[in-house]
C-alpha positions as CSV (number, residue, x, y, z in Angstrom):
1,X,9.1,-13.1,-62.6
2,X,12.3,-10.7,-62.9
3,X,8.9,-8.2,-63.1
4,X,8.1,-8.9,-59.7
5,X,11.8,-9.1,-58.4
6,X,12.3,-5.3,-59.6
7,X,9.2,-4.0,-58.0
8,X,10.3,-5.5,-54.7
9,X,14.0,-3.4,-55.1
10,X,12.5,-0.5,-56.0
11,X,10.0,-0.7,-52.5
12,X,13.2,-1.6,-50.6
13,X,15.5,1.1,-52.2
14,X,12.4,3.8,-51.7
15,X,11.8,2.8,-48.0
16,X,15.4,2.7,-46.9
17,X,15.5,6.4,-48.7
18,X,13.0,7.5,-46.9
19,X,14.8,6.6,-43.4
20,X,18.3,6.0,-44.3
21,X,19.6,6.7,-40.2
22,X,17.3,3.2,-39.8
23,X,19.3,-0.1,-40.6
24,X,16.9,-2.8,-42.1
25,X,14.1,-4.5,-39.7
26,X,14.4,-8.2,-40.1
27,X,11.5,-9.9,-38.3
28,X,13.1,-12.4,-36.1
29,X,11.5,-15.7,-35.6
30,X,13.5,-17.0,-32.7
31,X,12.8,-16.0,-29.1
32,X,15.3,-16.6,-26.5
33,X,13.9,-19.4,-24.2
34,X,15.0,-17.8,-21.2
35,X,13.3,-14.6,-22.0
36,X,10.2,-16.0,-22.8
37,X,9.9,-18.7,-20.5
38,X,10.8,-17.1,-16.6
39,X,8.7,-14.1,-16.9
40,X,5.6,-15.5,-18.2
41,X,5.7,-18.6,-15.7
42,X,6.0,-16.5,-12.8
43,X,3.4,-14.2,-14.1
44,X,1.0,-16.7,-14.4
45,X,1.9,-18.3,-11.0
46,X,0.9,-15.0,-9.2
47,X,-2.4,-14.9,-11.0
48,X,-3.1,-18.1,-9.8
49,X,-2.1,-17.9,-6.4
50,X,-4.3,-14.7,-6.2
51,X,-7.5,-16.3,-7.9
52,X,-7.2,-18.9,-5.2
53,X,-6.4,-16.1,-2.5
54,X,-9.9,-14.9,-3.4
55,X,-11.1,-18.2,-3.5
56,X,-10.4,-19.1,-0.1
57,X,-12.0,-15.4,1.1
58,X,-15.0,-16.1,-0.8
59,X,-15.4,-19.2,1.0
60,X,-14.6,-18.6,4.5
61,X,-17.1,-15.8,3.7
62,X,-20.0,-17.8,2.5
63,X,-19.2,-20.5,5.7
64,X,-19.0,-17.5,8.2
65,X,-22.4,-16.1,6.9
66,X,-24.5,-19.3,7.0
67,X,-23.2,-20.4,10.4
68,X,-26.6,-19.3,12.6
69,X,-25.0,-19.9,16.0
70,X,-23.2,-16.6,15.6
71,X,-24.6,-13.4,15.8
72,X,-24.9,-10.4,13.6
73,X,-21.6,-8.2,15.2
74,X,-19.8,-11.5,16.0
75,X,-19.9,-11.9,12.3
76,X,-19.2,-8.1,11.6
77,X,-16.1,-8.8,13.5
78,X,-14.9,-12.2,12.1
79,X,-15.3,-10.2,8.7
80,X,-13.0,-6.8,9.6
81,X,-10.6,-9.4,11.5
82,X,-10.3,-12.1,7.9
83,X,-10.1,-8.7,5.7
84,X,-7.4,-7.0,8.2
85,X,-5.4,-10.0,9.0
86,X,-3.1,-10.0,5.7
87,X,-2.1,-6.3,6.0
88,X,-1.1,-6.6,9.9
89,X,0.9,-9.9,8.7
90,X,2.7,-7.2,5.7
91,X,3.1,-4.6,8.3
92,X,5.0,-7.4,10.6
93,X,7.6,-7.9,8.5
């Protein structure tokens, strides 16, 4: 057992040798809930709300091209009008 212990000393004294302006890295097992928790969440909140964006365009999509009362252009310019309307709403404000 002391075999073992002395190899392990030697490893340490040969690595902290080697890069002696380094202090020790300890692995830390502990992760601040604050720092893992707020950015994560609202990472994953985003994602979601932007699946769901294209969700919603998808559908009004699909619905706009099987209606059969419109026409062709009509639904050239429903389209430009759905895909423009969120970047004159940005420009707005």
């Amino acid at each position: 057992m002391t075999e073992g212990r002395g190899r392990v000393q030697a490893l340490t004294t040969v690595m902290i040798t080697m890069a002696p302006d380094r202090p020790p890295h300890r692995a830390s097992t502990q992760i601040e809930p604050c720092q893992a928790a707020g950015p994560r969440v609202w990472t994953t909140f985003m994602i979601f709300l932007w699946v769901i964006w294209f969700w919603v365009l998808i559908t009004i999509f699909i619905d706009l091209f099987r209606s059969h009362d419109l026409s062709g252009w009509v639904k050239a310019l429903w389209f430009i009008f759905i895909l423009l309307l969120p970047l004159i709403g940005s420009w707005c404000t």
